[in-house]
C-alpha positions in Angstrom: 0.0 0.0 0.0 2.7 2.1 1.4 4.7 1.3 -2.0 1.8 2.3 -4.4 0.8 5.4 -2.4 4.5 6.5 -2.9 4.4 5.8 -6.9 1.3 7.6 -7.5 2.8 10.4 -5.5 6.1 10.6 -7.6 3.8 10.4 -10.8 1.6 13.1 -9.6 4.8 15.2 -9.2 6.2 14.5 -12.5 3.1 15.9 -13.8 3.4 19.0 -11.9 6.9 19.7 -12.6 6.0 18.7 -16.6 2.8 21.1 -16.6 5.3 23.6 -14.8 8.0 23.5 -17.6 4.9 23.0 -20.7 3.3 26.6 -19.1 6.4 28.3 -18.9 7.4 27.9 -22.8 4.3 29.1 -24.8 4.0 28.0 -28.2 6.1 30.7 -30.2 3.5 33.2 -32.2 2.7 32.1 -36.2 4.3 33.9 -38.9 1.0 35.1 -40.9 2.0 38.5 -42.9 3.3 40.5 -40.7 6.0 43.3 -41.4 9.1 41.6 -41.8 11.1 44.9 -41.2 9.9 45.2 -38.0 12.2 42.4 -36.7 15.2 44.9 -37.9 16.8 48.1 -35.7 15.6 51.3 -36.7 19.0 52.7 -36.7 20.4 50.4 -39.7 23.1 51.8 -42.3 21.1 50.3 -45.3 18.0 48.5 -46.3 17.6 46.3 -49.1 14.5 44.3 -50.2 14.5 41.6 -53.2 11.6 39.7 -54.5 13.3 36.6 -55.5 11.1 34.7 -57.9 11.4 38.0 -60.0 15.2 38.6 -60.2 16.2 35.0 -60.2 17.9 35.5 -63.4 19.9 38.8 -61.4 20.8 35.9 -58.0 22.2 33.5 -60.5 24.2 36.2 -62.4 25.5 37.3 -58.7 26.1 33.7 -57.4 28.0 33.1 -60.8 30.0 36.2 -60.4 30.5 34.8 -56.7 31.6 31.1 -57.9 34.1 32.4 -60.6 35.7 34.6 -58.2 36.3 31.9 -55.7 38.7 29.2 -55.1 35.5 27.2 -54.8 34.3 26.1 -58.0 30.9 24.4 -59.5 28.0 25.3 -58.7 26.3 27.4 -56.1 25.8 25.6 -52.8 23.4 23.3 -51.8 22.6 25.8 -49.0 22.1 29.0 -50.9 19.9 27.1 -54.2 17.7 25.9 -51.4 17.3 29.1 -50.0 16.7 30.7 -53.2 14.2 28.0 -54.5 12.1 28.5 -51.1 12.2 32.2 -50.5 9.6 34.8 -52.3 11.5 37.6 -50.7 14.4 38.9 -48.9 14.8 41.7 -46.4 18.3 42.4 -45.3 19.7 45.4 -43.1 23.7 46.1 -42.5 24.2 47.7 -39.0 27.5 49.1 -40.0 30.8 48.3 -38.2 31.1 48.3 -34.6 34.3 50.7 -35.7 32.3 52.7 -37.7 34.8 52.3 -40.8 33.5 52.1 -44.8 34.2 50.0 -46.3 32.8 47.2 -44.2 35.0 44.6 -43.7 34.3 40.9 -43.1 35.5 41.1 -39.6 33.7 44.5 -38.5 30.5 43.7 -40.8 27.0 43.4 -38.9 23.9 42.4 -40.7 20.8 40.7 -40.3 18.9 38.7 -43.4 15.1 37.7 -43.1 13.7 35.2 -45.6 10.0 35.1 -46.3 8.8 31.7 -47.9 8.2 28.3 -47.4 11.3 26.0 -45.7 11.8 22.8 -43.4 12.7 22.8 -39.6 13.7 19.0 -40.4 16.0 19.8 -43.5 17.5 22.7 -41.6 18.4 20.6 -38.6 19.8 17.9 -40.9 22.1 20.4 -42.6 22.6 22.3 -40.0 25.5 19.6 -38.1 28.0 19.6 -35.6 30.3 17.7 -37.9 30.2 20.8 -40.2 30.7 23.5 -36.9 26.9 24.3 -36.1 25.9 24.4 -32.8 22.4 25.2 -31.0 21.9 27.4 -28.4 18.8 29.2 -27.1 17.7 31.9 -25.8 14.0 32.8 -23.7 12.0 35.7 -23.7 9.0 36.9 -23.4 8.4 34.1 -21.3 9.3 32.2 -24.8 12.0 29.9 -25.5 13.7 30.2 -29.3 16.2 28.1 -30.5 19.4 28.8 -33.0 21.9 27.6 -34.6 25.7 29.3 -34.2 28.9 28.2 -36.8 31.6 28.0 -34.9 34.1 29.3 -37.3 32.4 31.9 -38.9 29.9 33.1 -35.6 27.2 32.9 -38.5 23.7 32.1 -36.8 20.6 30.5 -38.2 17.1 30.8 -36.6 13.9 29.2 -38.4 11.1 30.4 -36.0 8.4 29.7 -38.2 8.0 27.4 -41.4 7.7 30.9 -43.2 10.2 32.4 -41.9 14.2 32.2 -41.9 16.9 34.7 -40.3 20.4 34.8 -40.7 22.3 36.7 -38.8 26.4 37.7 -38.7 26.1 37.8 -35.0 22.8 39.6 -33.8 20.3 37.3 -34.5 19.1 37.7 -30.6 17.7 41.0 -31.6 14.8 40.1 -34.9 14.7 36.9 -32.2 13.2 38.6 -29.9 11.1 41.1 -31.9 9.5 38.0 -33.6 7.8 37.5 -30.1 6.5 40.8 -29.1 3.4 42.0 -29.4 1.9 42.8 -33.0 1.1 46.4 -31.5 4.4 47.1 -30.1 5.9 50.1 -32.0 9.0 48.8 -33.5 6.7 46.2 -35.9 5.8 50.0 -37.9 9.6 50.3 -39.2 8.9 50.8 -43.2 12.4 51.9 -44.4 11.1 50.6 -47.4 7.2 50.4 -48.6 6.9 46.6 -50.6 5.8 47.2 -54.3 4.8 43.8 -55.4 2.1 45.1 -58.1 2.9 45.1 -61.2 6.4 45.5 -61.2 8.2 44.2 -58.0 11.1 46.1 -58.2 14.6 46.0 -55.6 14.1 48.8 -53.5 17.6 50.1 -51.8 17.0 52.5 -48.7 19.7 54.2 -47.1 19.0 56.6 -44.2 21.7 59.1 -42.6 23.6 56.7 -40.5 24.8 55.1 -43.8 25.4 57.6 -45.9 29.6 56.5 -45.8 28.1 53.6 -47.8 26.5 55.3 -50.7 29.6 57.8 -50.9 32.1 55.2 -51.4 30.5 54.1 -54.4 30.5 57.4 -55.7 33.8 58.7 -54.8 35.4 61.2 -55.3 32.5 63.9 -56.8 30.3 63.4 -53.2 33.4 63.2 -51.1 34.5 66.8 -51.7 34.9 69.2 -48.4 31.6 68.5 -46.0 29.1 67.4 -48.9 28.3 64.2 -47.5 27.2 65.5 -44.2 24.2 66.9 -46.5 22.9 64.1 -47.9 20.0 62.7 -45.3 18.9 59.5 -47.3 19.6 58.1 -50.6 16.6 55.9 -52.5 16.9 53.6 -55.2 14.4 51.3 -57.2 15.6 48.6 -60.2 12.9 47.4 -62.5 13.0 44.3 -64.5 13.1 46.0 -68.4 13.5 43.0 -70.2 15.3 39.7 -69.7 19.0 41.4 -69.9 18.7 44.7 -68.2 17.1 47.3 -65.5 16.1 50.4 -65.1 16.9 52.5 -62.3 15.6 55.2 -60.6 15.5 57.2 -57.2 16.4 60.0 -55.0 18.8 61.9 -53.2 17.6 63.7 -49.9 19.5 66.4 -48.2 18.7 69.2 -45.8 18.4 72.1 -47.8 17.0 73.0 -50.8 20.0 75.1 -51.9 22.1 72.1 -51.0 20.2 69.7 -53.7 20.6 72.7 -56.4 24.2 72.8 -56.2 24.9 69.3 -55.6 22.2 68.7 -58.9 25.4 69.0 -61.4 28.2 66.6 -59.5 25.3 63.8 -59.2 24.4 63.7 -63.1 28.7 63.6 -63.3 28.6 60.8 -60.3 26.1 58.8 -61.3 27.0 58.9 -64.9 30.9 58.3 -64.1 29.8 55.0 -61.7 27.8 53.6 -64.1 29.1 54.0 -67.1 32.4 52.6 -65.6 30.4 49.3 -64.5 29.8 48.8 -68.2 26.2 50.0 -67.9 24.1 51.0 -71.0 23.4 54.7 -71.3 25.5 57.6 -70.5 25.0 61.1 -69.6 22.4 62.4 -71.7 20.3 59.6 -70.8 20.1 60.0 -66.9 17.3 62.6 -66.6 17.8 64.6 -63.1 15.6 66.8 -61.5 15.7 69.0 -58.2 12.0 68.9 -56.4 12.8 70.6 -53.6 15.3 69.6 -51.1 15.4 66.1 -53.5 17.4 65.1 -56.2 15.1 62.6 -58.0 17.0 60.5 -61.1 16.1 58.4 -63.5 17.2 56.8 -67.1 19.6 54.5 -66.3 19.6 51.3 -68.2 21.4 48.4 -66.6 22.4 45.2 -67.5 22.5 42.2 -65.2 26.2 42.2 -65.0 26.1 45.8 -64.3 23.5 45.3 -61.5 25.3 42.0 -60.4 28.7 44.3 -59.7 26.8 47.1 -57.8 24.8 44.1 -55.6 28.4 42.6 -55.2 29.9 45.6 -54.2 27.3 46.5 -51.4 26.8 42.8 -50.0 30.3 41.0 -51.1 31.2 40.2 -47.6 28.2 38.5 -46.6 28.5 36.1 -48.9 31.9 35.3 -48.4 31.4 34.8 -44.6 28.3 32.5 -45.3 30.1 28.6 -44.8 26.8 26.8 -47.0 
């Protein structure tokens, strides 16, 4: 009797302790449609979103570009084509350096990367090994607990909190962690560096806001670098539309704090912008690029691109995320 009353008590422990641990992990939230942006920081250095489906012909060119500059030959990685075959669209934010040094450098560089599609907890955990340097850690909050993977090597981190959705981070994948949990009302889920076309012509949308203006000037040295003019320049806008099968056309604008500012600056862009491209091997030259001061904006447009062309400008911006990606 004495023996039986003691196993029933042990069991009706266990099943305290087990309803304990069950109640104090809720079921993480579902991925629906939410605003992917608003697992990023507001204070980013750039913003970039990429319908994939859309500019798979672009990717390939990039990863091609990618392969042939690498020791590494064949084709793209198992990892990446799965990534690309499963993912409608991209969202991707550099932080900057923790130096605060352009150009970012592999060692400095701190980004986040949010994939929007359809993917497999059970294929990610079977790539995802120890034998190849992964290892998972968690963290809780919220009252949550969320799992991640970690590469030893390269500190790259993986989270797939949702069948929908996929993060990679270079390091602060704690942060869009712990967004994914908060409240839908909370404020940082209305970030909207970038407002998602996806009718008709899902274009790549490029934002860059004042803390990563050092970016954009490098790419258009040395016209912008003269004396203070980069201190002017508050954000810097760019769309690329899918023209035909071989080439783009871009367009955006130029922000800065006066409208005296965007006057004078009106010439050296056109020279800029005209210089960059046209040394990328892009189509069109001067005369084409149509510039026009509304304000304290310099809005441009005209620029036909081919894929190569676009693939060099996407490789300069992003080059050292891919190399530090071990897939």
């Amino acid at each position: 009797m004495r023996h039986w009353a003691g196993q029933s008590l042990l069991k009706i422990r266990f099943i305290l302790v087990a309803t304990l641990l069950f109640a104090s992990c809720q079921s993480l939230p579902r991925w629906e449609s939410q605003n992917p942006w608003g697992l990023f920081p507001s204070d980013g250095s750039l913003y970039l979103h990429l319908p994939v489906p859309e500019h798979r012909e672009l990717l390939d060119t990039f990863l091609s570009r990618e392969r042939d500059g690498s020791r590494k030959k064949g084709g793209a990685s198992k990892g990446v084509v799965y990534l690309l075959d499963h993912t409608s669209e991209l969202f991707l934010v550099l932080l900057g350096s923790d130096s605060g040094e352009f150009p970012l450098k592999s060692s400095s560089l701190r980004w986040i990367l949010a994939g929007v599609g359809e993917y497999s907890s059970f294929l990610l955990r079977l790539s995802l090994t120890s034998e190849e340097g992964w290892e998972e850690r968690k963290i809780r909050t919220s009252g949550y607990s969320l799992s991640y993977f970690q590469h030893r090597g390269s500190g790259l981190q993986v989270a797939l909190p949702d069948t929908h959705l996929l993060i990679v981070s270079s390091g602060e994948i704690e942060f869009p962690l712990k967004q994914f949990v908060l409240p839908r009302t909370d404020p940082s889920f209305h970030l909207q560096p970038i407002k998602v076309n996806k009718f008709p012509s899902f274009p790549i949308s490029l934002y860059i806001p004042k803390t990563g203006i050092s970016i954009f000037t490098v790419f258009l040295e040395p016209a912008l670098q003269a004396g203070n003019r980069e201190s002017a320049i508050e954000t810097f806008r760019m769309e690329l539309y899918r023209k035909d099968l071989l080439s783009y056309s871009a367009t955006g604008s130029i922000l800065f704090l006066k409208e005296e500012q965007a006057r004078s600056m009106s010439v050296l862009v056109r020279l800029a912008l005209a210089g960059w491209f046209l040394q990328q091997g892009g189509k069109g030259g001067p005369n084409s690029i149509q510039i026009l001061v509304n304000g304290t904006s310099i809005e441009f447009s005209g620029l036909t691109l081919s894929l190569e062309t676009i693939a060099q400008f996407v490789q300069s911006m992003i080059d050292t995320i891919a190399r530090t990606i071990p897939w």
